[in-house]
C-alpha positions as MATLAB code, in Angstrom:
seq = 'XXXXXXXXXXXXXXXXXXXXXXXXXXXXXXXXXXXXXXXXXXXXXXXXXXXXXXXXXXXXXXXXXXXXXXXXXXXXXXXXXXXXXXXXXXXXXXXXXXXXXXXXXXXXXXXXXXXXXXXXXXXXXXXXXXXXXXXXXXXXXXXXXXXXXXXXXXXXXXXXXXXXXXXXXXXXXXXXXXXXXXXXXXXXXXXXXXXXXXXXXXXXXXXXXXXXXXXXXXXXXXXXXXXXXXXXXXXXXXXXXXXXXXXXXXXXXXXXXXXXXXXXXXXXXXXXXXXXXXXXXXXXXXXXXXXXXXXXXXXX';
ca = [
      85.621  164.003  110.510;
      88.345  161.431  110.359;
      87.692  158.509  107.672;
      88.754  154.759  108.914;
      90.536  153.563  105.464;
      88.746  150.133  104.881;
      90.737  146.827  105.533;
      93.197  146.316  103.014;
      91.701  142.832  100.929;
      93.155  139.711  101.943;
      95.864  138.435   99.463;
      94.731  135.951   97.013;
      95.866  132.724   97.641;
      99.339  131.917   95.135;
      98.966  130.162   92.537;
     100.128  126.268   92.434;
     103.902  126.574   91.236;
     103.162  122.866   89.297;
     100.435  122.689   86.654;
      98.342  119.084   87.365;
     100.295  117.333   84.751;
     103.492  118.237   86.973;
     101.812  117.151   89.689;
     100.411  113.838   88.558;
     103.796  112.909   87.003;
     105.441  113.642   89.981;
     102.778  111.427   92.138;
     103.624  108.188   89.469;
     107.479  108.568   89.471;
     107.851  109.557   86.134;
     110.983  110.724   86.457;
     112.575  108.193   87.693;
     111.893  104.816   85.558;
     114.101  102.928   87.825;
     110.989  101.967   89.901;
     109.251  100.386   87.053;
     112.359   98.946   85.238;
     112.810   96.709   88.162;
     109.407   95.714   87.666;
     109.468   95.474   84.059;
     112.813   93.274   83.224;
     111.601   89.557   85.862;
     107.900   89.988   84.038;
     109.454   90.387   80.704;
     112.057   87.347   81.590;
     109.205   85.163   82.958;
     107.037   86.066   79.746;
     110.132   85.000   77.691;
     110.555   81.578   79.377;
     106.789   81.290   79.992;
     106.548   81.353   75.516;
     109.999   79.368   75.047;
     111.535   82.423   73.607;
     109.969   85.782   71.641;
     105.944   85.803   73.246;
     104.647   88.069   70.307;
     104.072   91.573   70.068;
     100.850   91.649   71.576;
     101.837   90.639   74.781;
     105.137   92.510   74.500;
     103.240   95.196   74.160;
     100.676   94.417   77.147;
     103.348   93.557   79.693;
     105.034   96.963   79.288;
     102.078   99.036   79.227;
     100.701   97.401   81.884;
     103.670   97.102   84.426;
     104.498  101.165   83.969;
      99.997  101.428   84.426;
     100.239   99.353   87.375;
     103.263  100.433   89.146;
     102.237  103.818   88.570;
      99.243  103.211   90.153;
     100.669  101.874   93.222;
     102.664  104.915   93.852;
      99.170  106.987   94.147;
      98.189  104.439   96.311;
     101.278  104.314   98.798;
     101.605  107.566   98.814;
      98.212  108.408  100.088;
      98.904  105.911  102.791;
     102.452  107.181  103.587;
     101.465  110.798  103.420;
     101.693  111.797  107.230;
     105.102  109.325  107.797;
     106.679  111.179  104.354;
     106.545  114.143  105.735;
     109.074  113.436  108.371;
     111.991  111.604  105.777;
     114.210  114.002  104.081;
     113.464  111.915  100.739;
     109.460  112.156  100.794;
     108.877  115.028  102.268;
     107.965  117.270   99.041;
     105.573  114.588   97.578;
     102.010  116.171   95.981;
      99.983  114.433   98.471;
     102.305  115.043  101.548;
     102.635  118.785  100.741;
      99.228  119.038  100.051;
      99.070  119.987   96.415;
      97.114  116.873   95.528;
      94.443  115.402   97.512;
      93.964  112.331   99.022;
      90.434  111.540   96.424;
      92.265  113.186   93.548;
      95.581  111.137   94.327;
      93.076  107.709   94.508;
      91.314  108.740   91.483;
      94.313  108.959   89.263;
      95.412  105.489   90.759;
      92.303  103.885   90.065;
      92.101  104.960   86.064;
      95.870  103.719   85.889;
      94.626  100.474   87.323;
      91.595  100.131   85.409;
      93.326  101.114   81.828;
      95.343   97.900   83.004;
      92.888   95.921   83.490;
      91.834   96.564   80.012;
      94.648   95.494   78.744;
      94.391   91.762   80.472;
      90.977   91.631   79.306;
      92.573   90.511   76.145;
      95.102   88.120   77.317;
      93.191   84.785   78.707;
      91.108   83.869   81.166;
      93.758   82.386   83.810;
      95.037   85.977   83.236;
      92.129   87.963   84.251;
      91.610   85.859   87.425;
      95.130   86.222   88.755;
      94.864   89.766   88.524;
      92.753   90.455   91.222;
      95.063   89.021   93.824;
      97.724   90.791   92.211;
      96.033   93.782   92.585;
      94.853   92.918   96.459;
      98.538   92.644   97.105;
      99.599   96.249   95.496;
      96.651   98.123   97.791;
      97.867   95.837  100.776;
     101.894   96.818  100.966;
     101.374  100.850  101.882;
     100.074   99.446  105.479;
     102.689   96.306  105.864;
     105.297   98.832  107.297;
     102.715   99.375  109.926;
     102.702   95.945  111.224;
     105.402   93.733  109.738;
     108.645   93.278  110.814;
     110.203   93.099  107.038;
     107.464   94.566  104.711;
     110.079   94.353  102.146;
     108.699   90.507  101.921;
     105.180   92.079  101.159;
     106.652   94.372   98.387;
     108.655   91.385   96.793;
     104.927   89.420   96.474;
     103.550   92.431   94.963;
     106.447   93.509   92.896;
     106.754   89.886   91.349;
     102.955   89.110   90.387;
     103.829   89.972   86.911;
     105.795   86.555   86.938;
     102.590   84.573   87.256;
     100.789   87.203   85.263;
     103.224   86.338   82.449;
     102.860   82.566   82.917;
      98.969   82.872   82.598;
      98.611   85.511   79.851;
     100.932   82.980   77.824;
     100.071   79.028   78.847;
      96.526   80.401   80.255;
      97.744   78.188   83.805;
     100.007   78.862   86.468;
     102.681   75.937   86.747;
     105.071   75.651   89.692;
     108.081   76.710   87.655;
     106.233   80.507   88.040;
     106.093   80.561   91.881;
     109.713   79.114   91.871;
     110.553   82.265   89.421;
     108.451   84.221   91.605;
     110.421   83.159   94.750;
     113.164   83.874   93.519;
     112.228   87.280   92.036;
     111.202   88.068   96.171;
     114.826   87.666   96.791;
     115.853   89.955   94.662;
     112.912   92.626   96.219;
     114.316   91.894   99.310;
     118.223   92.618   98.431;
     117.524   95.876   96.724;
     114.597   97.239   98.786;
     116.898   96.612  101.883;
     119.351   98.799  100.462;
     116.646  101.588   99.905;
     115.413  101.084  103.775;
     118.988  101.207  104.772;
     119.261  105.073  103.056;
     115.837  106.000  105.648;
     117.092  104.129  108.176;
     117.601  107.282  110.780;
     114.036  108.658  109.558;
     112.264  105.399  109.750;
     113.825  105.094  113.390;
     112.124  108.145  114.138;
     108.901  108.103  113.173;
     108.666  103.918  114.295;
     108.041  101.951  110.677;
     109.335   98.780  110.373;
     111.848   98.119  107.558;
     114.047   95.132  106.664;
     117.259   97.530  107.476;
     115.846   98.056  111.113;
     114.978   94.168  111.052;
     118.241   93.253  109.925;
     120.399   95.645  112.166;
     124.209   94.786  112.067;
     123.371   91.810  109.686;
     121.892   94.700  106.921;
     124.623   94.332  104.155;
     125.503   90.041  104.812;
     121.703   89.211  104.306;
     121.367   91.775  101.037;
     124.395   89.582   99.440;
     122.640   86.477  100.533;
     119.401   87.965   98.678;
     121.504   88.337   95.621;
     122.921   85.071   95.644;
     119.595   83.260   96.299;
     117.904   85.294   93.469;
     120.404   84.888   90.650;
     121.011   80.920   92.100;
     116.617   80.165   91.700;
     116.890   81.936   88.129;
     119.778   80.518   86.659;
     118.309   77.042   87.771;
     115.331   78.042   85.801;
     116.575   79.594   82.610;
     119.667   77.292   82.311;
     116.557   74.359   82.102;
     114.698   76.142   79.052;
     117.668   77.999   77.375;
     121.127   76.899   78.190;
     124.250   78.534   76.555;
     126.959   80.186   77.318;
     125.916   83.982   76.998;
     122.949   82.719   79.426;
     126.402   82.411   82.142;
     127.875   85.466   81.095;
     124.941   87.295   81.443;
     124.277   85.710   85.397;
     128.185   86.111   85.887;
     128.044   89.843   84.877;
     124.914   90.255   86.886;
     126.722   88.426   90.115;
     129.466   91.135   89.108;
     127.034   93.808   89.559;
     126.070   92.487   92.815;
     129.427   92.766   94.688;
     129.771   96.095   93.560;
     126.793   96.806   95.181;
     128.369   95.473   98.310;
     131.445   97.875   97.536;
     129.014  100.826   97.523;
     126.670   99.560  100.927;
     129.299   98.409  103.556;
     129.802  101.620  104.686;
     125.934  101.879  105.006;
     126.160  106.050  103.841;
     122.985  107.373  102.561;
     124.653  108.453   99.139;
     126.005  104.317   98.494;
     123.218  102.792   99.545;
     121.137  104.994   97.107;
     122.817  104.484   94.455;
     123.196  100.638   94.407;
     119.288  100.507   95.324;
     118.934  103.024   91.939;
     121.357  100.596   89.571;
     119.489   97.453   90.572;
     117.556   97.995   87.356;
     121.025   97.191   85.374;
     121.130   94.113   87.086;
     117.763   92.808   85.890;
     118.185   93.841   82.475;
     121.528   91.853   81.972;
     119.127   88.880   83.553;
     116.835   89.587   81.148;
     119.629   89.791   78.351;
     121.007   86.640   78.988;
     117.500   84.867   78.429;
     116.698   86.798   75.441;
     120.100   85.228   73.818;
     119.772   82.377   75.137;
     116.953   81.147   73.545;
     117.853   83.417   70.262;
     121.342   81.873   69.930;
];
């Protein structure tokens, strides 16, 4: 009698390639600090006028913990969002929660203990502090879904990516005075200039899948408005700074930033993936020489 040989098992299933750390530094950007520098350096200038020069070390200490906690946390957020649109840009496509390797609760879970270890750490600022920070945080969750209905969402992201300005204003004066939504006005700008340049690298993809983005927006007139961004940007600031602290290493530091703008120009006028990457990834030089100038300013 003939004996059937018994279906072979069915292969386990491989193992994940990434351990979970991997994965969840992957999911906040970890590797790439640019995204959180260019967060960290207007807070840290608007904390520095906000105090008249050197805030302390507690909120030194706050303001840098807390802008890595909560930009972090608004990756996990946007990319759950984004996940079925990444899939289809060449520059998204191997995120954890696009591929799959993180779900969509676990992705949200590790967003909201970022947020809420942030939240702890305005609990000991002031009171003006801790009630500004729930619109700052409505903002973050809100700027995933602009894309799907605003023309320039990039104006969304420059609200969200400049509530640390006010933030600053209130952790240190416990008030919000008009000199912080001038600063954070101007700090949009600046969103706007270098954000543009990112859209402008997923410009093809975006066109593809149908999200709006500034560079779609914008069109032909991409690289005239980002050097108007600039100029309106380092124009508010310097009005601002030049009031509190004003030396000459203040105008250096604006003149060398205004340097770095126009060679951002050099690098997007050709509007090639690889330029407008790369000034979109220096912006965070920019900023810091901003912040630079302030620091000496009032220290000099």
């Amino acid at each position: 009698m003939n004996s059937v040989a018994a279906p072979a098992p069915a292969p386990a299933p491989a193992p994940n390639p990434r351990g979970r750390l991997a994965l969840y530094l992957d999911l906040i950007r970890w590797n790439r600090p640019a995204g959180w520098l260019v967060l960290l350096w207007p807070t840290l200038s608007a904390l520095w006028l906000a105090s008249g020069g050197f805030p302390g070390w507690h909120l030194l200490a706050v303001f840098v913990a807390g802008t890595i906690l909560m930009r972090s946390a608004g990756c996990c957020v946007n990319d759950v969002a984004d996940r079925e649109f990444d899939r289809h840009v060449k520059r998204t496509a191997q995120r954890p929660v696009t591929t799959g390797e993180l779900g969509v609760g676990e992705a949200l879970a590790v967003g909201g203990v970022l947020a809420a270890l942030a939240f702890a750490l305005v609990l000991t600022t002031s009171e003006s502090a801790i009630f500004w920070s729930f619109p700052a945080l409505a903002i973050a969750i809100i700027y995933p879904f602009a894309k799907r209905w605003v023309s320039m969402p990039q104006a969304v992201l420059g609200v969200a990516f400049s509530f640390g300005i006010p933030m600053a204003f209130a952790a240190a004066q416990n008030q919000v005075p008009l000199e912080a939504w001038l600063l954070l006005a101007g700090n949009l700008f600046w969103v706007l200039a270098y954000d543009t340049e990112y859209a402008m690298v997923d410009r093809d993809d975006d066109l593809k899948i149908g999200i709006q983005t500034s560079a779609i927006t914008l069109g032909r007139w991409d690289v005239a408005a980002v050097m108007g961004f600039y100029v309106a940007y380092l124009a508010i600031w310097l009005w601002r700074a030049a009031a509190q602290a004003p030396s000459a290493v203040l105008y250096l530091a604006f003149a060398a930033a205004a340097g770095q703008a126009v060679w951002h120009y050099t690098l997007i006028r050709q509007r090639t993936r690889a330029g407008c990457f790369t000034a979109f990834s220096q912006n965070h030089w920019l900023g810091a020489t901003v912040f630079a100038g302030i620091v000496l300013g009032f220290a000099l």
